[in-house]
N, C-alpha and C positions, 0 to 999 in steps of 0.2 A: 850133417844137417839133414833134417828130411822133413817133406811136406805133407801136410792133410790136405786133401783132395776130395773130393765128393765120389761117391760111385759111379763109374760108365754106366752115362745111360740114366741116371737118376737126376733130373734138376732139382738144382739147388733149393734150399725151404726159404721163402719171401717173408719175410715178416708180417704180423698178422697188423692190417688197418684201421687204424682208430677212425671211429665215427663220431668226430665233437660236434657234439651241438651247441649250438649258438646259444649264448647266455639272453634272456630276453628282459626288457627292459621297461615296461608298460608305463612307469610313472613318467619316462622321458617325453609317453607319447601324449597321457595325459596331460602334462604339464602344458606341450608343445600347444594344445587343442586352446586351452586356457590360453593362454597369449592371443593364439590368434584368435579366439571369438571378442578378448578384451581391445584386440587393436581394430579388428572391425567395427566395433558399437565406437569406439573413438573417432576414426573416420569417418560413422554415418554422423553422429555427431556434428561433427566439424563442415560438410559439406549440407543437411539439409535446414541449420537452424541459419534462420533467415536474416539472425540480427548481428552475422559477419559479414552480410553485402557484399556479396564476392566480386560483381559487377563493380563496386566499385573499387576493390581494391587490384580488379585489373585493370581499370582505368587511369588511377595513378602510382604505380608500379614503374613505369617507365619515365613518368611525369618529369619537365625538368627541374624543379625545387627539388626531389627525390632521390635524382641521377646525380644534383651536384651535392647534395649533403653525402652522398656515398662516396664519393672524391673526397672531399673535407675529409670524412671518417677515414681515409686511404690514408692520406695526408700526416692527419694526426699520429696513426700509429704506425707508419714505417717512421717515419722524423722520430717521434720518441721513443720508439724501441733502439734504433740507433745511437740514440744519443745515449741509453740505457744503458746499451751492454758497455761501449769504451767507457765510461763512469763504472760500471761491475768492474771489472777486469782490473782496473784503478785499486778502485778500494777491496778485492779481494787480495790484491799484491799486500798495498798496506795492511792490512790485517795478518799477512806472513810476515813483515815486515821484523828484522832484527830491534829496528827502530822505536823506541816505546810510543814516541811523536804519531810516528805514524800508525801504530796499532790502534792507540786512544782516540785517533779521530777518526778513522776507519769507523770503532767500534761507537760512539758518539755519532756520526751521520746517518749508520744506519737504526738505532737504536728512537732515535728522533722520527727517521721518515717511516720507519714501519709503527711507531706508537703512534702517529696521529691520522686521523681520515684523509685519505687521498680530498674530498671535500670539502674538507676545512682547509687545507693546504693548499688547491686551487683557488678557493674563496680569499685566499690572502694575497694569490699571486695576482687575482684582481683589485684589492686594495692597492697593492703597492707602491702606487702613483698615489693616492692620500697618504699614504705612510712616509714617504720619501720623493718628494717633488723632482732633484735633482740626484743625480750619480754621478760621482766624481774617483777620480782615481788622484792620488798624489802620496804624501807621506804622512803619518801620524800625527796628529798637531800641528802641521807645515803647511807649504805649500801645495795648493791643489796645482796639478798637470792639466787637466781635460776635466769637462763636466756637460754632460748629458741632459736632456729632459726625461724622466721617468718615462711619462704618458707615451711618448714618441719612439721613444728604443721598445718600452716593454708593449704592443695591444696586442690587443686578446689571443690572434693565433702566435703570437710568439710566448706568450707568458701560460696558455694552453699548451705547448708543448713541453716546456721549461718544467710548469709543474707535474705533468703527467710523467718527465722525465725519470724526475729525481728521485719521483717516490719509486718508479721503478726498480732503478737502480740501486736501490736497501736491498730489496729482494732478489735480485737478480745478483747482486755479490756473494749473496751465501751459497746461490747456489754453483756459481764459478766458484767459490771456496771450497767446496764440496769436491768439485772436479778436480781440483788442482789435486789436493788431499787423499784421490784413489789412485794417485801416478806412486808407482813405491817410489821411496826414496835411494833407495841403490841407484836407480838410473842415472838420477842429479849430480851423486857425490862420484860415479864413474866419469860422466861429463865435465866435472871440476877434474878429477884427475886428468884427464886429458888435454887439460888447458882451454877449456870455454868459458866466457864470461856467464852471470848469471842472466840476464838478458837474454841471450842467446838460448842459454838453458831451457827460460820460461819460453820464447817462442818456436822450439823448434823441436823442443823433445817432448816437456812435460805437456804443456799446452796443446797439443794434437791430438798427444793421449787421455785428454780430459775432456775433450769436445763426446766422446762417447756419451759419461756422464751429462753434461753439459746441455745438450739437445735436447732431449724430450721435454725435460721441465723449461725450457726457455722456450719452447715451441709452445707449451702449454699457457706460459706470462703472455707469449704474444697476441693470443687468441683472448687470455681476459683480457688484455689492452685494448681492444677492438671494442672490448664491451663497456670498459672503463671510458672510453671517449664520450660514452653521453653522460655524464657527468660535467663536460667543459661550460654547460650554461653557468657553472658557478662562479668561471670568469668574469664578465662573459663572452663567450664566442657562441654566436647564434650561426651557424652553418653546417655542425654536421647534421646528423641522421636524424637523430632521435629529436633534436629543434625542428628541422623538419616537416619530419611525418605531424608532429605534436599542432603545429603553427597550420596544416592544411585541414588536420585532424578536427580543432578549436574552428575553421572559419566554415565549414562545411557541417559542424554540428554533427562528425558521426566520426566522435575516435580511436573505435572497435576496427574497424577496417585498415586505418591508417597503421593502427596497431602492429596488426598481420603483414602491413607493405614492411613495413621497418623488418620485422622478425625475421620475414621471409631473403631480405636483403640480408644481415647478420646470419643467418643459416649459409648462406651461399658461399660469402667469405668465409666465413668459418670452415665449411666442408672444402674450401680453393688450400685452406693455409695446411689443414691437417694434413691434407696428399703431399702438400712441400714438405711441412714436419715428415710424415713414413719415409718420404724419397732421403733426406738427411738423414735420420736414423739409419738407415738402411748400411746409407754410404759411413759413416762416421765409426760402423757396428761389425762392420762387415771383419772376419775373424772370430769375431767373439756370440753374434748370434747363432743361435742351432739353426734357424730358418731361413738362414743369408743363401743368398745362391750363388755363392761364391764358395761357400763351406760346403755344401751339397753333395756334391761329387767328391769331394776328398772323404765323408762321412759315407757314402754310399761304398766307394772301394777299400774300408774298411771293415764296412759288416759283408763284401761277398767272401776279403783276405780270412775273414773268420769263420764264414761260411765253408770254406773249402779247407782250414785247417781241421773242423769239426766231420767233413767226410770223411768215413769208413777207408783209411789205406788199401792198396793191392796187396800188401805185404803182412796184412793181421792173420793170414793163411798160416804165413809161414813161425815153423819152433825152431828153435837148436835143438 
């Protein structure tokens, strides 16, 4: 074996330096300019025309008719998102269902509550009481058991959340349907071989791994649900937000301002829920996102493992 060597005395030749230059991008900058001169002329906008009365929509901003219809609004959609998803999770099982019973009415409740207006569907859950005086449970042509008064079991914030429930819950099953449906199915049919019930299956293998899916779009139903709450006058239930602002707005004779209180309160929640949604994604994802900081470092000592297989050996010197 023998080696090439350099000549005593002579250093070695350095490779010659590449000087890149930077690719330059101008329309990024123009564009960037555009923005910003259109988002200035909006903000001067919005702060010097006189007929949003800023005075007073810091006046009633903190107001308490304001403070409690933002509760109400609280109110309404955590109670029906909750109620939402265990009704999803329900009717997305039934629609997997071997069951034909239960796929047919799966696919009939949702088929129903997404074809008709949330709207009209609250508007009926405030009939209900003229539709059906009493509620009775018993048996078919038999004997009644128990019997209710409508008016008194169903008002307004019960039959306001019932209806904002249910229409949810169409929507919200497809989308747990969806999740279920990206779990492969190898995993399931191993956990059957292993002797699990399918119960067990659905909570503890598939179901984890479908919350990935899962999150983002139910983060996003619960943020319109915040906004579908002013909608509930159709009951009616007069106490969220948007009755509210609307009721101070009407007696004060200026309901541009009121307008902005409401907005500005819906902005707020909305910017509170999206940081809980990233914080859940984050966690639910974590594996699977390239920007998780948990993947990070295992993706960083991968590109230096490649970085240093791509060094120049001490040994390219050497021939047989």
């Amino acid at each position: 074996m023998t080696t090439t060597t350099p000549a005593a005395g002579r250093p070695a030749a350095e490779p010659e330096r590449i000087h890149a230059v930077p690719v330059r991008y101008p329309g990024r900058w123009i564009s960037a300019a555009v923005v910003v001169v259109l988002a200035a002329m909006a903000v001067n906008a919005l702060i010097t025309n006189d007929k949003f009365a800023w005075p007073t929509v810091g006046k009633y901003l903190f107001s308490q008719p304001i403070m409690r219809g933002v509760g109400w609004t609280l109110v309404l959609t955590v109670a029906s998102m909750a109620i939402a998803i265990v009704l999803a999770v329900l009717l997305a099982v039934m629609r997997r269902s071997a069951n034909p019973v239960m796929r047919w009415v799966s696919w009939v409740y949702i088929w129903f509550f997404r074809g008709t207006p949330i709207y009209t569907q609250l508007a009926f859950w405030g009939y209900a009481s003229v539709l059906y005086k009493n509620l009775s449970l018993g048996a078919p042509f038999g004997p009644e058991f128990f019997q209710v008064d409508t008016a008194d079991l169903l008002n307004p914030l019960r039959a306001a959340i019932i209806g904002l429930a249910l229409n949810e819950a169409a929507y919200l099953a497809e989308i747990v349907r969806a999740g279920l449906q990206s779990v492969d199915r190898g995993q399931s049919e191993a956990a059957r071989a292993l002797g699990m019930k399918e119960g067990r299956i659905l909570w503890r293998i598939v179901l984890p791994q479908a919350m990935r899916v899962i999150v983002p779009p139910t983060g996003n139903e619960t943020i319109s649900m915040l906004k579908t709450t002013s909608l509930v006058l159709a009951v009616p239930f007069i106490y969220d937000l948007n009755f509210a602002q609307a009721a101070i707005g009407n007696r004060i004779f200026q309901p541009l301002p009121l307008l902005v209180v409401a907005a500005i309160w819906y902005l707020v929640i909305t910017s509170i829920l999206m940081v809980g949604q990233y914080y859940l994604e984050r966690y639910y994802g974590r594996g699977f996102d390239e920007h998780s900081p948990k993947k990070r470092p295992a993706r960083q000592a991968a590109i230096n493992a490649a970085r240093t297989t791509a060094d120049p050996s001490p040994l390219d010197g050497v021939t047989p």
